[in-house]
matplotlib code that plots the C-alpha trace (Angstrom):
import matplotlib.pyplot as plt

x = [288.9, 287.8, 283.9, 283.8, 281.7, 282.2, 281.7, 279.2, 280.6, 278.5, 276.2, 277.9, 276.8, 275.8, 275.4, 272.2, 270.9, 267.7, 266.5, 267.1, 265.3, 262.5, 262.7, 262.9, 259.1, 257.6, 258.6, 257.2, 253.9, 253.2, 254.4, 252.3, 249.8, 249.9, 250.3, 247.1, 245.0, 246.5, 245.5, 241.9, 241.5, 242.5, 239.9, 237.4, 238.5, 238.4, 234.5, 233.9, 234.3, 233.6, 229.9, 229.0, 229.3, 225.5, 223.9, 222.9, 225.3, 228.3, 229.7, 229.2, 231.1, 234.1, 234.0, 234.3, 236.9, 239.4, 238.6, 240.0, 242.8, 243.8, 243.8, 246.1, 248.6, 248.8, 249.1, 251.8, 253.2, 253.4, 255.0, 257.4, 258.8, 258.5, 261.1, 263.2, 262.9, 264.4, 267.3, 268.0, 268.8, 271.4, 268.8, 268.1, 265.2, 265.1, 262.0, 259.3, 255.9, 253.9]
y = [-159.1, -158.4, -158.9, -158.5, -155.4, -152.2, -151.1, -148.1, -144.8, -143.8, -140.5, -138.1, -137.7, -134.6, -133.6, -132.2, -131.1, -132.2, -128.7, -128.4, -131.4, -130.0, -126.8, -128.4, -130.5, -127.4, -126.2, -128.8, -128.9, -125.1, -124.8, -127.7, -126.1, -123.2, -124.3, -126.2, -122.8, -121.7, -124.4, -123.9, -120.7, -120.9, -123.3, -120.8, -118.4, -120.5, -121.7, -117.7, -116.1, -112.8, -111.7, -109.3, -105.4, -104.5, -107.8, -108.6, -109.3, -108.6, -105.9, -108.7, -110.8, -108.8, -108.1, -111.7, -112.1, -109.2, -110.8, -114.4, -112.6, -110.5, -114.3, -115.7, -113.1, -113.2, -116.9, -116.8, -113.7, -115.8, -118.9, -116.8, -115.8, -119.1, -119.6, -116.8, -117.8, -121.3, -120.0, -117.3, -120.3, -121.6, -124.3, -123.7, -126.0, -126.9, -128.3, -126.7, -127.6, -124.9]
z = [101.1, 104.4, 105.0, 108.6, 109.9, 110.7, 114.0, 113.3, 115.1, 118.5, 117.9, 120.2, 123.5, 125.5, 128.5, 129.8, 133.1, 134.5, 135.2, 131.1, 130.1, 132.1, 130.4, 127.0, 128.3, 129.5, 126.0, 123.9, 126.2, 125.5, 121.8, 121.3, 123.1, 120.6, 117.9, 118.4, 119.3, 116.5, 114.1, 115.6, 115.0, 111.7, 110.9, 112.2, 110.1, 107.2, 107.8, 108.3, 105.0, 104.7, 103.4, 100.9, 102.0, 103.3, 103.8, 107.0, 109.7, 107.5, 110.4, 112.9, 110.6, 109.9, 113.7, 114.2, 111.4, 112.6, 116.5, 115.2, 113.2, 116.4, 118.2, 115.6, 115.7, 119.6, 119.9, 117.4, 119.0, 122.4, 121.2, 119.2, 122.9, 123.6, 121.3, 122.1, 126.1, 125.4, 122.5, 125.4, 127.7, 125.0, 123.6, 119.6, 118.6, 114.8, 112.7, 115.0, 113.3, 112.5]

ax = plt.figure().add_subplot(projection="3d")
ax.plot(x, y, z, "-o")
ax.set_aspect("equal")
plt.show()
């Protein structure tokens, strides 16, 4: 019986370009970025329930609701391009955080 290790098999290598590794930082920075607004908001919106139909302030309310919703949806519609900017420059990024 031979006990003698196994010489584990190297990951395979690639080859990337500067100007792609700095694409890939400005990428991380801004979804980052993002998803942190994003996260934020949320938690406003969470800690602003809505308030019963006719008591006071419940127009300002849903104004501020439907404002933070509106922010959610654009922040998520901007790092969506995000996304699509770097897989249009042949880079597909898996397990992105939400």
């Amino acid at each position: 019986m031979d006990n003698a290790p196994k010489p584990t098999a190297l990951p395979t290598a690639i080859t990337i370009g500067y100007e792609a590794i700095r694409d890939l930082a400005f990428f991380q920075e801004q979804y980052d970025r993002l998803t942190h607004e994003i996260q934020q908001v949320r938690i406003q919106l969470e800690s602003s329930p809505p308030l019963e139909p006719g008591s006071p302030k419940a127009d300002a309310r849903e104004e501020w609701r439907s404002w933070l919703q509106l922010q959610i949806k654009s922040k998520q519609h901007t790092r969506d391009d995000l996304v699509k900017t770097i897989q249009n420059k042949g880079i597909l990024v898996e397990n992105l955080p939400e």
